[in-house]
TORZAGU-202598 format. One record per atom (N, C-alpha, C, O, CB): atom name; x, y, z; residue number from 1. Coordinates in Angstrom, 3 decimals. Glycine has a CB too. Layout:
atom, u, v, w, n
CA, X, Y, Z, NUM
...
//
This chain:
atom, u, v, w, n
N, -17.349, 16.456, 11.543, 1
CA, -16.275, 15.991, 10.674, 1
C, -16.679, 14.661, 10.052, 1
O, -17.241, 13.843, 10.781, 1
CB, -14.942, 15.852, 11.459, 1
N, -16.402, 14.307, 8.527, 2
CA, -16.458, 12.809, 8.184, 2
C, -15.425, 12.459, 8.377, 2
O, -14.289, 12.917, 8.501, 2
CB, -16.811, 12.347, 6.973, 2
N, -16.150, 11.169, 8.401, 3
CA, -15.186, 9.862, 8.995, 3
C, -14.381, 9.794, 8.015, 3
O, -13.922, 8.658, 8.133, 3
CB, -15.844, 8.328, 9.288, 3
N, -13.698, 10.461, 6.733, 4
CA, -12.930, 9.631, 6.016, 4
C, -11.939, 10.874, 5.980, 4
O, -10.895, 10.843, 5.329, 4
CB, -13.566, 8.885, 4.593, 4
N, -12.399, 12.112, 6.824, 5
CA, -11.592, 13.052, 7.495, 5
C, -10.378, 12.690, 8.242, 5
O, -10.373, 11.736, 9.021, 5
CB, -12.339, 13.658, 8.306, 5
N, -9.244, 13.506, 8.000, 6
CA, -8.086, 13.176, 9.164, 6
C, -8.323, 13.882, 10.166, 6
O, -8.436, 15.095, 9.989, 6
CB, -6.630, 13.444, 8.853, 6
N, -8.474, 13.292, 11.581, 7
CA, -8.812, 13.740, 12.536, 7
C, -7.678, 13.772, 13.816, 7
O, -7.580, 12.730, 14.464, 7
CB, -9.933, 13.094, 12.689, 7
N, -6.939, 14.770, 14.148, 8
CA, -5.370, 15.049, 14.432, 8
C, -5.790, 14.609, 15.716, 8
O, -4.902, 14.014, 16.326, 8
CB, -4.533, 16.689, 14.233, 8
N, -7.125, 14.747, 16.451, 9
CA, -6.957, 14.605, 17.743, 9
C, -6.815, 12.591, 18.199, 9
O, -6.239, 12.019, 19.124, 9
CB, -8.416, 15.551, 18.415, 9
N, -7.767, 11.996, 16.861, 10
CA, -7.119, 10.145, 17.044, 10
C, -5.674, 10.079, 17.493, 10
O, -5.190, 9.492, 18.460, 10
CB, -7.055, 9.146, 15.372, 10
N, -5.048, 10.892, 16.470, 11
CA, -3.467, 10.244, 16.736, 11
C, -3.006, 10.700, 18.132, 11
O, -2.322, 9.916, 18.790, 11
CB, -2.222, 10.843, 15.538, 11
N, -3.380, 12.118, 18.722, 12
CA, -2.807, 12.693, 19.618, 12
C, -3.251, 11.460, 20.584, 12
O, -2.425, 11.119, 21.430, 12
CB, -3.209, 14.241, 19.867, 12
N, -4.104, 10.983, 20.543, 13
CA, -4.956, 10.075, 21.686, 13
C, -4.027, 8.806, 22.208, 13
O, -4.226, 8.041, 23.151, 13
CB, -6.510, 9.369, 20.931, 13
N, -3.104, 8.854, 21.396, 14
CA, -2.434, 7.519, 21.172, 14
C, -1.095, 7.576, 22.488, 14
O, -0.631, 6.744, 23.268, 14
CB, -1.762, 7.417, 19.269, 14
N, -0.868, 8.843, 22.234, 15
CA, 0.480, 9.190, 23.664, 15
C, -0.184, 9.368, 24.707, 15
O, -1.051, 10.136, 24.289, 15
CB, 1.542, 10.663, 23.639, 15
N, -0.493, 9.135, 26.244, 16
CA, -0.895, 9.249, 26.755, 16
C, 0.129, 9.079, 27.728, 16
O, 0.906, 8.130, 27.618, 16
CB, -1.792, 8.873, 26.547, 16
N, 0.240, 10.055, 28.862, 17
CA, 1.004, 9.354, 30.277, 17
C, 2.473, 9.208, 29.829, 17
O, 3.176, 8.232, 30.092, 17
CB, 0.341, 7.622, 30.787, 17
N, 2.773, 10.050, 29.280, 18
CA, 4.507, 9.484, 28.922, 18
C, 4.539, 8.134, 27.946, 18
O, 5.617, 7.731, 27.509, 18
CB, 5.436, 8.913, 30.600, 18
N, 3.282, 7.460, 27.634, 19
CA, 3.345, 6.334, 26.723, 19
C, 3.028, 6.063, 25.307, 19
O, 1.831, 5.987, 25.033, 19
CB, 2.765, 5.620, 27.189, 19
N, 3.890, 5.905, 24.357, 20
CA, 3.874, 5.901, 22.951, 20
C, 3.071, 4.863, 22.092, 20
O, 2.865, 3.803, 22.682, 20
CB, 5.149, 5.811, 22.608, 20
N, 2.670, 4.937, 21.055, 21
CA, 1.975, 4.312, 20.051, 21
C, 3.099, 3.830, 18.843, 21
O, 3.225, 4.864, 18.186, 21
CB, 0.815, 5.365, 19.529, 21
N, 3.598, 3.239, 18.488, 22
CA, 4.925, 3.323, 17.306, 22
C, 4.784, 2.151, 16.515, 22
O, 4.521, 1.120, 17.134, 22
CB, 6.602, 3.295, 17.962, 22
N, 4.933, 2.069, 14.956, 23
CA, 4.403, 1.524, 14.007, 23
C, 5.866, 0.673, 13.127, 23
O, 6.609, 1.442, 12.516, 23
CB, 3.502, 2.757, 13.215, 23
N, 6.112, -0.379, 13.103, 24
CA, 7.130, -0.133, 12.261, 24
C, 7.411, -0.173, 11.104, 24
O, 6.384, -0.201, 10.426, 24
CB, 7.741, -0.521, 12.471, 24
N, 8.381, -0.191, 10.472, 25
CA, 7.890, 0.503, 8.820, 25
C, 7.550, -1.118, 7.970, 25
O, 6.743, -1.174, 7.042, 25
CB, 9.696, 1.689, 7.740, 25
N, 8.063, -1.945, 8.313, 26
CA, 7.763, -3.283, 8.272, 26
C, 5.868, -3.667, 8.535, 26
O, 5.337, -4.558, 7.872, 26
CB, 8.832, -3.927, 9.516, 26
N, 5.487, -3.270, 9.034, 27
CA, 3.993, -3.388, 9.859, 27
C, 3.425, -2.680, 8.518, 27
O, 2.970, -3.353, 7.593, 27
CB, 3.699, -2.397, 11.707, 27
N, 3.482, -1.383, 8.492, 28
CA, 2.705, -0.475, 7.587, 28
C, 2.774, -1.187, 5.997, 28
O, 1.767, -1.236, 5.290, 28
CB, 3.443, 1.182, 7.646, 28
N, 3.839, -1.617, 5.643, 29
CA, 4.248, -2.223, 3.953, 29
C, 3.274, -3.600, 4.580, 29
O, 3.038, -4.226, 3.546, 29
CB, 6.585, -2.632, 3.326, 29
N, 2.828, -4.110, 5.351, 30
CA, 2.253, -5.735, 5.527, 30
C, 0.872, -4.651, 5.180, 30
O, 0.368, -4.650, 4.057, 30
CB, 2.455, -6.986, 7.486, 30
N, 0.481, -3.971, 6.027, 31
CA, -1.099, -3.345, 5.469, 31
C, -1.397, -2.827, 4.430, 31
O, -2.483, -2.992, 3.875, 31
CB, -1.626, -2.408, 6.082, 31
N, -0.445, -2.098, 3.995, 32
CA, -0.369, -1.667, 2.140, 32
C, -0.306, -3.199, 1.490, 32
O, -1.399, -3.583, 1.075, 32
CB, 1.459, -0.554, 1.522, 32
N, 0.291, -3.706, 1.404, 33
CA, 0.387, -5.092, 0.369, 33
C, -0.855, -6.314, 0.566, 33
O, -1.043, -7.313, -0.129, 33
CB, 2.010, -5.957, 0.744, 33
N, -1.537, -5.882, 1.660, 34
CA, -2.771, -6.937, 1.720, 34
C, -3.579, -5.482, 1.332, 34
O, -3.939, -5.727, 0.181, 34
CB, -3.222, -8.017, 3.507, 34
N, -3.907, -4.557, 1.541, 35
CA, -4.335, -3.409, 0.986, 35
C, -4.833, -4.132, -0.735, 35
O, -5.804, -4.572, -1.351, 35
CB, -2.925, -2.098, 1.088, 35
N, -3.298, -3.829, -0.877, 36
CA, -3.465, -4.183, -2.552, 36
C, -3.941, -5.429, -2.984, 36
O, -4.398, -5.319, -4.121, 36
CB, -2.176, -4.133, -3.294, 36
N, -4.017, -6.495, -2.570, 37
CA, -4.290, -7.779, -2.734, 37
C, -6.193, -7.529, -3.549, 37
O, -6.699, -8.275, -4.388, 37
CB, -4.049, -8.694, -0.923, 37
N, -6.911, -6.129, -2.855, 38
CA, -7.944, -6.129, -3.688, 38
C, -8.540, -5.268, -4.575, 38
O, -9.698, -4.853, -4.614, 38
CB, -8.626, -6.351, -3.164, 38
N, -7.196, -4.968, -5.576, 39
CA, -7.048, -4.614, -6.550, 39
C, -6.610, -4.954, -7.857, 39
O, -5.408, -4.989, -8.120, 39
CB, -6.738, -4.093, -6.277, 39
N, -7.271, -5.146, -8.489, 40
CA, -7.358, -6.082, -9.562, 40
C, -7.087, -5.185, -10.726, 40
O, -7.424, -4.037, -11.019, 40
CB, -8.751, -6.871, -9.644, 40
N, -6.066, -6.486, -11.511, 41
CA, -5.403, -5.872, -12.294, 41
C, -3.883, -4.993, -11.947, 41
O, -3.496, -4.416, -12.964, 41
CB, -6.374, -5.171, -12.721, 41
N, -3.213, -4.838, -11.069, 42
CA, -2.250, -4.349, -10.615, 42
C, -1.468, -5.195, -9.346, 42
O, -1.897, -5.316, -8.199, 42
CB, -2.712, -3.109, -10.346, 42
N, -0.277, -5.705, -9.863, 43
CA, 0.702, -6.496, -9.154, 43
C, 1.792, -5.634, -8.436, 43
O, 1.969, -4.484, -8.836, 43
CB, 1.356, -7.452, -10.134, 43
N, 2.544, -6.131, -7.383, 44
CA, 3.352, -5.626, -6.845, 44
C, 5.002, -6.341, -7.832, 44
O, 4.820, -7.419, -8.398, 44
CB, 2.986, -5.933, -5.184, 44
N, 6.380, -5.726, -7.949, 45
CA, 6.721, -6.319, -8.241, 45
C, 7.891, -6.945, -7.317, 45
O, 7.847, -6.452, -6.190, 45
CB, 6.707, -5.934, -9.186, 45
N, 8.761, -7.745, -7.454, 46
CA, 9.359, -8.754, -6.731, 46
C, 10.365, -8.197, -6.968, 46
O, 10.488, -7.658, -8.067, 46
CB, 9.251, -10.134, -6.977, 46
N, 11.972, -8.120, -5.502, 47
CA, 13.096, -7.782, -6.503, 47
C, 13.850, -8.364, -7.309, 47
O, 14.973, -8.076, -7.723, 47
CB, 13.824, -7.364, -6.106, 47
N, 12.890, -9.551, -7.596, 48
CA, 13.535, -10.395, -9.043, 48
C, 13.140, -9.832, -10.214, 48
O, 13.718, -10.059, -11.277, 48
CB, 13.064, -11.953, -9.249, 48
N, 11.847, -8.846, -10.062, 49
CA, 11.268, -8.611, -11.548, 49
C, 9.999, -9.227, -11.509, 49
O, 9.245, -8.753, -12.358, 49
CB, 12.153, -9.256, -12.795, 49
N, 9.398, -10.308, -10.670, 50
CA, 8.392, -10.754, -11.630, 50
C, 7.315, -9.902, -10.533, 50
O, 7.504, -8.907, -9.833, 50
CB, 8.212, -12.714, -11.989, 50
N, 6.351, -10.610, -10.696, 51
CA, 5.043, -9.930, -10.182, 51
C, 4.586, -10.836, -9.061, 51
O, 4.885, -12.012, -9.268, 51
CB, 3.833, -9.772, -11.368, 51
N, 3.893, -10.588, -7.842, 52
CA, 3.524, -11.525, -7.002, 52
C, 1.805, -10.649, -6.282, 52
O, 1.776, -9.419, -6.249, 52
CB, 5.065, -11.845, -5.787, 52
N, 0.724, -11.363, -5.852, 53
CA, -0.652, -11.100, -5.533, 53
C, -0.427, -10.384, -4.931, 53
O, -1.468, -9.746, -4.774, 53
CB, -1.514, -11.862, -5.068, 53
N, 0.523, -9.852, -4.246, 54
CA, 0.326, -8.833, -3.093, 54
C, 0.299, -9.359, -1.819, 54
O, -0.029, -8.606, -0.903, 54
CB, -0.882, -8.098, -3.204, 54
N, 0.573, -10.471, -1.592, 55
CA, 0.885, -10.991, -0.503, 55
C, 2.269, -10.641, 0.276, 55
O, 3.300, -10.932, -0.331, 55
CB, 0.773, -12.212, -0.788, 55
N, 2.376, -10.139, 1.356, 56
CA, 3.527, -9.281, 1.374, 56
C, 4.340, -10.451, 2.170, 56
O, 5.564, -10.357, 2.073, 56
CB, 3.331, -7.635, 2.145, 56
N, 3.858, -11.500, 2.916, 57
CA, 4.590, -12.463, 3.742, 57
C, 5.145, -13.139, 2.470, 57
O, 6.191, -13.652, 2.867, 57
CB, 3.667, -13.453, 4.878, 57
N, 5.014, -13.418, 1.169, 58
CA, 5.085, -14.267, 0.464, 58
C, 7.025, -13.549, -0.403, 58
O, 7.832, -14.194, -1.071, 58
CB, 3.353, -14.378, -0.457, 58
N, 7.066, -12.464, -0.073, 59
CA, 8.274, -11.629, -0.158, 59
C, 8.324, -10.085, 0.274, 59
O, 8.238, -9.040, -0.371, 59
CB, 8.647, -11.683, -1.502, 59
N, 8.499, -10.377, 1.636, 60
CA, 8.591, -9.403, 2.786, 60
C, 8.309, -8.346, 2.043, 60
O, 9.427, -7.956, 1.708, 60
CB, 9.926, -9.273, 3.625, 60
N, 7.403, -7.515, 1.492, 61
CA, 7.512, -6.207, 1.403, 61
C, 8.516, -5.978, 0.041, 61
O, 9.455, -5.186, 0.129, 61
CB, 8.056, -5.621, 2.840, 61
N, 8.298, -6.603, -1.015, 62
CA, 8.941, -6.259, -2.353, 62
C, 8.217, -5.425, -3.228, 62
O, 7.032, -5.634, -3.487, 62
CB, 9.222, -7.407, -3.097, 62
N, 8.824, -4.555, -3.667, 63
CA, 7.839, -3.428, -4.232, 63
C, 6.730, -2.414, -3.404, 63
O, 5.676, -1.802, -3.580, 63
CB, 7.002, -4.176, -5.146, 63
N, 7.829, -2.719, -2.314, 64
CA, 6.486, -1.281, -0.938, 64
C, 7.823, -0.761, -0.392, 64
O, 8.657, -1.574, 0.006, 64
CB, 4.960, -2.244, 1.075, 64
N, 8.007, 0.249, -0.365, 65
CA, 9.007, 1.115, 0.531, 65
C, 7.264, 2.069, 0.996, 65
O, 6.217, 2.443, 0.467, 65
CB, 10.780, 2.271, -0.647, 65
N, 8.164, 2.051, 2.677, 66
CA, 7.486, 3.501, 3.410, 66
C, 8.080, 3.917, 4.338, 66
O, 8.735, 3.122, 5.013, 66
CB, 6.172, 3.480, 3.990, 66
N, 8.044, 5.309, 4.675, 67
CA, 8.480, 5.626, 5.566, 67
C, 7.548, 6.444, 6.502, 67
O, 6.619, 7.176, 6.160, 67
CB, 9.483, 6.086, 5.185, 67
N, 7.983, 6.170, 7.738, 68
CA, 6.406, 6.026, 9.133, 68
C, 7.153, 6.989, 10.007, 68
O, 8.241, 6.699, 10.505, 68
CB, 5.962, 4.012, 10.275, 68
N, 6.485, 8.266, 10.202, 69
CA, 6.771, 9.548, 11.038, 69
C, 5.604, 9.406, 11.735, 69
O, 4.753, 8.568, 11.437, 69
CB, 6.975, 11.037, 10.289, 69
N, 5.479, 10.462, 12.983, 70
CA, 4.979, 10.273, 13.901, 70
C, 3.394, 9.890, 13.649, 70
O, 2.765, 8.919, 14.069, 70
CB, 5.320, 11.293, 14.622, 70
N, 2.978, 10.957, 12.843, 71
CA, 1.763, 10.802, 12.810, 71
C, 1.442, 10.561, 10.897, 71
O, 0.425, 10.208, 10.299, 71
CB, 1.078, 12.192, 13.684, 71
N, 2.559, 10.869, 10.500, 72
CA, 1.949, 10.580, 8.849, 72
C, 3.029, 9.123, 8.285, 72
O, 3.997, 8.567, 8.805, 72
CB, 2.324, 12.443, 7.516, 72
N, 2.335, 8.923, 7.092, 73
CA, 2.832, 7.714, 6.501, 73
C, 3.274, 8.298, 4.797, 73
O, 2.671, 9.108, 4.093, 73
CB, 1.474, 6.370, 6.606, 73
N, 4.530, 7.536, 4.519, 74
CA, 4.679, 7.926, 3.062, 74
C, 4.752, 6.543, 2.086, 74
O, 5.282, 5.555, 2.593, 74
CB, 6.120, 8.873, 2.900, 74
N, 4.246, 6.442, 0.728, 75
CA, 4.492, 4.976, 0.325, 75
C, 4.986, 5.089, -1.281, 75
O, 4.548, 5.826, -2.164, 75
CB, 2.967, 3.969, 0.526, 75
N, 5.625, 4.493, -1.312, 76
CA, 6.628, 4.212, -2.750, 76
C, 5.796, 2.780, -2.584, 76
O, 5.416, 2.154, -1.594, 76
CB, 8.874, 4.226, -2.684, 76
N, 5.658, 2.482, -4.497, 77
CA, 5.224, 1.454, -5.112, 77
C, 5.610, 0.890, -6.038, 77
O, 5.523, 1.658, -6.996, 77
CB, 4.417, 1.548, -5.335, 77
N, 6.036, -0.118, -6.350, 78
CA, 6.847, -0.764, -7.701, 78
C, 5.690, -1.829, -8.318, 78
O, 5.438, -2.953, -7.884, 78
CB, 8.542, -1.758, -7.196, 78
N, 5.105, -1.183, -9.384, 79
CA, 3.978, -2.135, -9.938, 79
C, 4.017, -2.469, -11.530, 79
O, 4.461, -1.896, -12.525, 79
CB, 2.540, -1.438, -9.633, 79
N, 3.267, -3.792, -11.243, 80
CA, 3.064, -4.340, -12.991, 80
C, 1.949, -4.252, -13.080, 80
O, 1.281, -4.838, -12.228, 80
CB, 3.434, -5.823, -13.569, 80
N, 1.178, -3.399, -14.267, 81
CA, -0.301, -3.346, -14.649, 81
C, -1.171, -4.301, -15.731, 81
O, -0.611, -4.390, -16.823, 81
CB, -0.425, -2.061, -15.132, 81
N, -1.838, -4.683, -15.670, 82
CA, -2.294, -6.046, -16.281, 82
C, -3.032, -5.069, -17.977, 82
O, -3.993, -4.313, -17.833, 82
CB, -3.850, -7.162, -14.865, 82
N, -2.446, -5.263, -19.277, 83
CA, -2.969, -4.826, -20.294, 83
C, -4.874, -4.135, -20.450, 83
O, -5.962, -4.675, -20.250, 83
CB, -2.607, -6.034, -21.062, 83
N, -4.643, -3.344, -20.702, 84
CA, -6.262, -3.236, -20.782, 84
C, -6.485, -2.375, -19.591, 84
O, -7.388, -1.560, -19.779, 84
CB, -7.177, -4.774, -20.673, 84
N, -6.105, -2.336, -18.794, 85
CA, -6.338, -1.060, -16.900, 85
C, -6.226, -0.097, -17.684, 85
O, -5.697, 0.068, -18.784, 85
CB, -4.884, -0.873, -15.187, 85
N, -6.791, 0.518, -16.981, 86
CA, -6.580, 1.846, -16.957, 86
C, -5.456, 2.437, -15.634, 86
O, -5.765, 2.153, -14.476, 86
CB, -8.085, 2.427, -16.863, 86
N, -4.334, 3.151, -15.865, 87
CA, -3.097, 3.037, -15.370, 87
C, -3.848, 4.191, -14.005, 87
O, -3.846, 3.989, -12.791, 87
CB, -1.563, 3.548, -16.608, 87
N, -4.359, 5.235, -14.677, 88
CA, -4.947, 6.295, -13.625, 88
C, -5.900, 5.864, -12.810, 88
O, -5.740, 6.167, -11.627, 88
CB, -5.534, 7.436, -14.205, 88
N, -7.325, 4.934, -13.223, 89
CA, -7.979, 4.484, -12.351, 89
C, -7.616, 3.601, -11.256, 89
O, -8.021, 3.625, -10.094, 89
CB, -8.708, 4.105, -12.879, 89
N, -6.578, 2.622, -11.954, 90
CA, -6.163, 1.843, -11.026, 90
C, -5.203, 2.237, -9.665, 90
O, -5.257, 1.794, -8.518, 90
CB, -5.615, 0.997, -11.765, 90
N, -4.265, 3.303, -10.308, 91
CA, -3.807, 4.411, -9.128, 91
C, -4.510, 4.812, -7.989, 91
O, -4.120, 4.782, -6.821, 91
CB, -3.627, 5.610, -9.633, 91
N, -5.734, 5.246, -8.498, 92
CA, -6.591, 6.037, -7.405, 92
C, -7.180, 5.185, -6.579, 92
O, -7.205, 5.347, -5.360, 92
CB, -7.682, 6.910, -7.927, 92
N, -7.621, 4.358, -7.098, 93
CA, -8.126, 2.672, -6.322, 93
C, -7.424, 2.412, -5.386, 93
O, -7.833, 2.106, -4.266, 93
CB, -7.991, 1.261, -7.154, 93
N, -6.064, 2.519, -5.799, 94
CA, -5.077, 1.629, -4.522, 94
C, -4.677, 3.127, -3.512, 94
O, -4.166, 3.203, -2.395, 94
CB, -3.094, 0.597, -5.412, 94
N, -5.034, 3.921, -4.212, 95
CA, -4.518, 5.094, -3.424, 95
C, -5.336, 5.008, -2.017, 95
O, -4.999, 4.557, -0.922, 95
CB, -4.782, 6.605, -4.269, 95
N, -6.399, 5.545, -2.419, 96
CA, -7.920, 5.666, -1.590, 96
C, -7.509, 4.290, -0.568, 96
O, -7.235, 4.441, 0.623, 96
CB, -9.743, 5.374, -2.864, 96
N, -7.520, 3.088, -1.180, 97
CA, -7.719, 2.301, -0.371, 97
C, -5.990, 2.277, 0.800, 97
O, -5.923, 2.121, 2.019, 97
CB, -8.241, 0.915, -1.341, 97
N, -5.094, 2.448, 0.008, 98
CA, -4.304, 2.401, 1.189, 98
C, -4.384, 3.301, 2.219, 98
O, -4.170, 3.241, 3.430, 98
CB, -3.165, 2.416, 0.891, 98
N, -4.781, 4.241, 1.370, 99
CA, -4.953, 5.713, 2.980, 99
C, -6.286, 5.041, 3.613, 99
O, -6.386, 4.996, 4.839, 99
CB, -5.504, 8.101, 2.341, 99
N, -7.273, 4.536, 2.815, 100
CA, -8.221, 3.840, 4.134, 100
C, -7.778, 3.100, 5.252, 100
O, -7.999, 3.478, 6.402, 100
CB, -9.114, 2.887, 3.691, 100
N, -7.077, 1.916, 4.937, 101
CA, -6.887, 1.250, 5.649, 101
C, -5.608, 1.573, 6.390, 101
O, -5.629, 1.242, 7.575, 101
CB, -7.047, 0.248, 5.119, 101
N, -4.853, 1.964, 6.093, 102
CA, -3.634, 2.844, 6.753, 102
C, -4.031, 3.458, 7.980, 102
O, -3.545, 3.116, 9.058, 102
CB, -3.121, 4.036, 5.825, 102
N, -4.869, 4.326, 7.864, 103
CA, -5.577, 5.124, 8.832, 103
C, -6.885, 4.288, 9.816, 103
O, -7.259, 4.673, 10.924, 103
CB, -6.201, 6.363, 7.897, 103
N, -7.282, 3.393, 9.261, 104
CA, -8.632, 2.463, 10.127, 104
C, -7.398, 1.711, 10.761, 104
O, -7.958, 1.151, 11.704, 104
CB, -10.101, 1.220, 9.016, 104
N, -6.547, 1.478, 10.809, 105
CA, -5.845, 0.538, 11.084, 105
C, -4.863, 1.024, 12.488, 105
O, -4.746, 0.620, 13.645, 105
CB, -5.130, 0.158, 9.744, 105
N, -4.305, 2.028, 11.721, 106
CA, -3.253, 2.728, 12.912, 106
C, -3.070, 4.467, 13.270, 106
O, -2.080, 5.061, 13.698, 106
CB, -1.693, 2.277, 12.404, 106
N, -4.419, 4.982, 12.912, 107
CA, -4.642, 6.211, 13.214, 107
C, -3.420, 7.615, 12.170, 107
O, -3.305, 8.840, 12.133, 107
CB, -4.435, 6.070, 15.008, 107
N, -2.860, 6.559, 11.597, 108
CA, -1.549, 7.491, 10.737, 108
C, -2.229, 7.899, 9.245, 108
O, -2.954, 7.195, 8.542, 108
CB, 0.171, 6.320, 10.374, 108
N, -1.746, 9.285, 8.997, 109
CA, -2.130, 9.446, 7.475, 109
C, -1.505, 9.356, 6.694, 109
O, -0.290, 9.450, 6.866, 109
CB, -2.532, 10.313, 7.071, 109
N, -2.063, 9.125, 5.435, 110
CA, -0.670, 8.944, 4.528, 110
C, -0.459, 10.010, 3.890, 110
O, -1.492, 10.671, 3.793, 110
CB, -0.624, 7.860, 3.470, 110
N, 0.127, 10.317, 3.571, 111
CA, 0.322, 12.188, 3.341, 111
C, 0.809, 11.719, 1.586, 111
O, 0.041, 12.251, 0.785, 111
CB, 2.144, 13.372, 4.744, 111
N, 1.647, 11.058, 1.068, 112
CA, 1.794, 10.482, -0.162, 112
C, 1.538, 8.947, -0.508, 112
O, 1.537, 8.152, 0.431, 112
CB, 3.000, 10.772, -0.456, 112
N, 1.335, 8.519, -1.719, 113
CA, 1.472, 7.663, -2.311, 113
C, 2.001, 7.487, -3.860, 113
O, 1.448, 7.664, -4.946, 113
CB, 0.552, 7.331, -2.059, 113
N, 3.257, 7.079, -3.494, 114
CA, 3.935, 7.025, -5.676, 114
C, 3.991, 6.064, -5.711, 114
O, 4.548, 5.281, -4.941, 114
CB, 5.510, 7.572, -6.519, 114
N, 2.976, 5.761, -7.336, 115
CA, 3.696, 4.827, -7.525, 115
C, 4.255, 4.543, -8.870, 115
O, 3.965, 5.409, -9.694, 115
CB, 3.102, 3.946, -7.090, 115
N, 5.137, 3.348, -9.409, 116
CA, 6.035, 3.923, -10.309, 116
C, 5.299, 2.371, -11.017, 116
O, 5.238, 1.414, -10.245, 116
CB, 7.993, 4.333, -9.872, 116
N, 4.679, 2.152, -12.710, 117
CA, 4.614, 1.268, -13.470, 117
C, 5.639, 1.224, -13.945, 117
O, 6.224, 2.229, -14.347, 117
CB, 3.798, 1.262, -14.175, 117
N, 6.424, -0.772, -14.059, 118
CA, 7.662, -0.868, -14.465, 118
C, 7.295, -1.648, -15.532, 118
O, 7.752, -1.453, -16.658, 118
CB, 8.688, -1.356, -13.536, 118
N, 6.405, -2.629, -15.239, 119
CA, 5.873, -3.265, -16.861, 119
C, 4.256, -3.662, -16.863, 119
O, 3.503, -3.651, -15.889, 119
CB, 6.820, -4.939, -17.304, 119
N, 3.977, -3.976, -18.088, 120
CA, 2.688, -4.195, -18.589, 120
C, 2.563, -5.714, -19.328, 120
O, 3.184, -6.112, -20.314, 120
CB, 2.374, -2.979, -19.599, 120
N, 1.839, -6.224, -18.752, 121
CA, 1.773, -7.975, -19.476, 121
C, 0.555, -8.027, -20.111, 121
O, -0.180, -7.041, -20.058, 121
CB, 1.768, -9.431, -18.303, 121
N, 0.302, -8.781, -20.560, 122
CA, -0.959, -9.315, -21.578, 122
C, -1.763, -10.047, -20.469, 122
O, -1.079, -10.477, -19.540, 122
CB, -0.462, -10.515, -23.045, 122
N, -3.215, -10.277, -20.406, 123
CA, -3.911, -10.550, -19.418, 123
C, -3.686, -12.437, -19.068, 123
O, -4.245, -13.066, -18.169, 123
CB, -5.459, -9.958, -19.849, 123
N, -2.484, -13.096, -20.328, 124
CA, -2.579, -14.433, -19.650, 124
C, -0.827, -14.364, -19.012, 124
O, -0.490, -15.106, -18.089, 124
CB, -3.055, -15.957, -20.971, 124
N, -0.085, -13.621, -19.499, 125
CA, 1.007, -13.553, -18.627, 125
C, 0.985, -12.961, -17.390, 125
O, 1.789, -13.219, -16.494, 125
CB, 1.891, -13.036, -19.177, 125
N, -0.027, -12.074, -17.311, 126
CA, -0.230, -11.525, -16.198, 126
C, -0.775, -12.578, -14.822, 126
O, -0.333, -12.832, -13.702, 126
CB, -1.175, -10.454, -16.610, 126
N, -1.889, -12.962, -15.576, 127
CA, -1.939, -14.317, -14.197, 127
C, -1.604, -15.562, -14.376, 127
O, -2.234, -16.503, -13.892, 127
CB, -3.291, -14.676, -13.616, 127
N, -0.865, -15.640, -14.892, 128
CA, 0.401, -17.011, -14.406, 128
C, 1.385, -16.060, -14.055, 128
O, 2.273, -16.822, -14.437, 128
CB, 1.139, -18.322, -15.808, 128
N, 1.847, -15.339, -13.771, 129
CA, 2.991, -14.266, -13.370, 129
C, 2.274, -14.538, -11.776, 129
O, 2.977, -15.227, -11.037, 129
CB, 2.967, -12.280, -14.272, 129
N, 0.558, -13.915, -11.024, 130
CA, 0.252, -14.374, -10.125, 130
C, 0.448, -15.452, -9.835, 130
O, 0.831, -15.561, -8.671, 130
CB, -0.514, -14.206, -10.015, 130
N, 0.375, -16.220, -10.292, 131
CA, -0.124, -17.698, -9.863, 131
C, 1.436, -18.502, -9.672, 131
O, 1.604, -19.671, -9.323, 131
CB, -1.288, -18.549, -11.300, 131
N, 2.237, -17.729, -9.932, 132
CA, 4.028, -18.077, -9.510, 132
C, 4.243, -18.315, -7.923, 132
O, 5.366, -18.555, -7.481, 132
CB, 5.193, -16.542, -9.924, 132
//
């Protein structure tokens, strides 16, 4: 099997002895939003509207909903794309990488990822929008 395979028997590994493994949905949106932090060109957005690096301590998890079942992960995304991206490449980028690290991280797969573009800035509003 490759390693970038979901491998059902990791997660099973995790209950052992009557004892559980459990993630909370809070935990998983902190690894998606530093996830995203290295993806360039695509902001998370704030529920004020504006855009922030992806730092998820910086506003708990704004613009990440997920929801964390036993063994799979689901993720809603609220993003601003920086003029000039490409809206599809940049998708797949953050896709790939959140199911990477999702899974290196806590043995869970992510079975979806949506995400929804709400606005598009020009490349100098875009980072002073970061830099807020």
């Amino acid at each position: 099997m490759e390693n970038n395979e979901f491998n059902q028997d990791s997660v099973e590994l995790v209950e052992i002895n009557n004892s559980k493994l459990t993630f909370d949905e809070q935990v998983i949106a902190k690894i998606v939003g530093m996830a995203l932090k290295n993806v360039d060109g695509v902001a998370l957005v704030r529920s004020g509207g504006g855009a922030f690096s992806g730092i998820v301590g910086r506003n708990s998890g704004a613009g990440i909903n997920v929801e964390v079942g036993e063994t799979e992960v689901a993720v809603d995304l609220r993003l601003i794309l920086e003029f000039g991206k490409n809206a599809r490449e940049k998708y797949l980028e953050l896709k790939t990488l959140i199911e990477s690290q999702v899974f290196s991280m806590t043995g869970l797969r992510v079975v979806e990822v949506n995400a929804k573009i709400e606005d598009v800035l020009d490349t100098e509003d875009f980072r002073a929008r970061l830099d807020q």
